[in-house]
N, C-alpha and C positions, 0 to 999 in steps of 0.2 A: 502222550506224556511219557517222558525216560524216566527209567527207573533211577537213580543216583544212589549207591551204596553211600552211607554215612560213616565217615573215620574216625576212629577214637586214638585223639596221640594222648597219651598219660605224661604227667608234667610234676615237675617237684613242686615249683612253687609258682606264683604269680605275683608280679608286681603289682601294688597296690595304685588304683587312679589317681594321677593328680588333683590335689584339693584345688577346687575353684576360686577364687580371690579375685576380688573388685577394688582395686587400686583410687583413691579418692578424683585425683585426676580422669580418669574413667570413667567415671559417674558425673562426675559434670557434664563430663563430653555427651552421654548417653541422653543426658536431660537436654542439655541444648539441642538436641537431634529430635526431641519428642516422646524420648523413651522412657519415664519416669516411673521410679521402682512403685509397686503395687504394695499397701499395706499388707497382711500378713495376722496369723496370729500371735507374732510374737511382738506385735502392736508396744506392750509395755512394757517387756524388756528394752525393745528398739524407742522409746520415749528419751530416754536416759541422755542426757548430753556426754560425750564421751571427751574424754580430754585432748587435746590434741597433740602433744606428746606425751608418751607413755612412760615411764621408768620402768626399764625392765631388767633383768640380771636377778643375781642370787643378792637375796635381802633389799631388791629392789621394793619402789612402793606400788607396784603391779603386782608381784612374787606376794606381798604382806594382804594385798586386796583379794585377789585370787583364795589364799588360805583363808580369808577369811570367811570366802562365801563358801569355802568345802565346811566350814565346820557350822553351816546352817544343815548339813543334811545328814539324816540321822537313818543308823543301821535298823531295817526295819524288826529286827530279831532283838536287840540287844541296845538298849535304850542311851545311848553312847553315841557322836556324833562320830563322821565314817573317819576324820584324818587324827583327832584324841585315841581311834581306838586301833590306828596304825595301820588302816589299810590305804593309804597316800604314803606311796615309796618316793616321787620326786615330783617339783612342782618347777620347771621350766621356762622361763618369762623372757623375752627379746625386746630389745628398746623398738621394736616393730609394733608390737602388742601383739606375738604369735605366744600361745603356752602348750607348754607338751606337759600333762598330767600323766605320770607313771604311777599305778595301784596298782591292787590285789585284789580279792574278796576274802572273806573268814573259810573258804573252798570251794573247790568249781560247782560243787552240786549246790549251793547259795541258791535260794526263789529267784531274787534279782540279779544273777546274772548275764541275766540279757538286758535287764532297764537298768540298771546303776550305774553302766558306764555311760549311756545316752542322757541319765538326769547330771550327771556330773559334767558333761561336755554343754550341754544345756546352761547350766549353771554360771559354768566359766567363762561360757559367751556372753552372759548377762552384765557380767564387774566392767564397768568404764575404763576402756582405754583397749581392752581386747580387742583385736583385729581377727584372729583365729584361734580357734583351740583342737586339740587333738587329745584324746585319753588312750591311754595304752595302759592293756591290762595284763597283767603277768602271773604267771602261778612259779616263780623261781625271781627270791627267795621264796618259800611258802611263807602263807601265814602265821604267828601262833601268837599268845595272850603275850607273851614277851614284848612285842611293840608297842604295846599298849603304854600311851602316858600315866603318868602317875595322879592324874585328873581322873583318866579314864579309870584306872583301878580302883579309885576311890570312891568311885561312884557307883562300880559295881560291888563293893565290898569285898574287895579282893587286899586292902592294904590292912 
């Protein structure tokens, strides 16, 4: 057996894989051929009849669906749901049903910042009519109680 030196090229950055997508057309074809998708555990999300087209855009009824299901999830610190209490910087909706969710956390050192953005991407797969979702998490702007709604503040007794 040869010995093979192993190469380290150092690299700025990496493009990110493309997201995989199953086109409706697709999936028929896939089922006519015998290949028919296998239940899952997200059984009851995927129950849901989804609409069949989607309204998407800013103020769309996708964009208003989506917000609605962020503010079912609440910061597990701070008893305040996560888009009232301003960590949802932008909620991005395409008449496709693709959504790009742009957040933050209250600071990178947050418990959940490694599960808040996967319950949040989670979440936004679940609202009818989504095809994809993507969460992109940011630390610029920072955080600070300044984004907080006026719901939010009042709930912590901060008004």
């Amino acid at each position: 057996m040869m010995d093979e030196a192993i190469k380290i090229e150092p690299v700025d950055s990496v493009e990110p894989p493309a997201r995989a997508r199953v086109e409706p057309e697709a999936a028929l074809e896939s089922q006519a051929e015998g290949f028919a998708r296998k239940r899952d555990y997200l059984a009851g999300f995927l129950a849901e009849e989804k609409p069949a087209a989607p309204v998407g855009g800013a103020g769309g009824a996708l964009q208003s669906s989506v917000i609605d299901a962020l503010k079912t999830i609440y910061d597990p610190e701070i008893p305040v749901d996560i888009y009232e209490l301003g960590l949802i910087y932008d909620v991005a909706a395409t008449e496709d049903g693709d959504v790009v969710v742009t957040m933050t956390l209250t600071t990178p050192h947050c418990p959940v910042a490694e599960s808040m953005p996967g319950e949040v991407e989670m979440r936004v797969l679940s609202v009818p009519g989504v095809r994809d979702a993507e969460v992109k998490l940011v630390w610029e702007p920072a955080w600070d109680p300044s984004k907080m709604s006026d719901e939010a503040r009042l709930e912590l007794g901060m008004l």
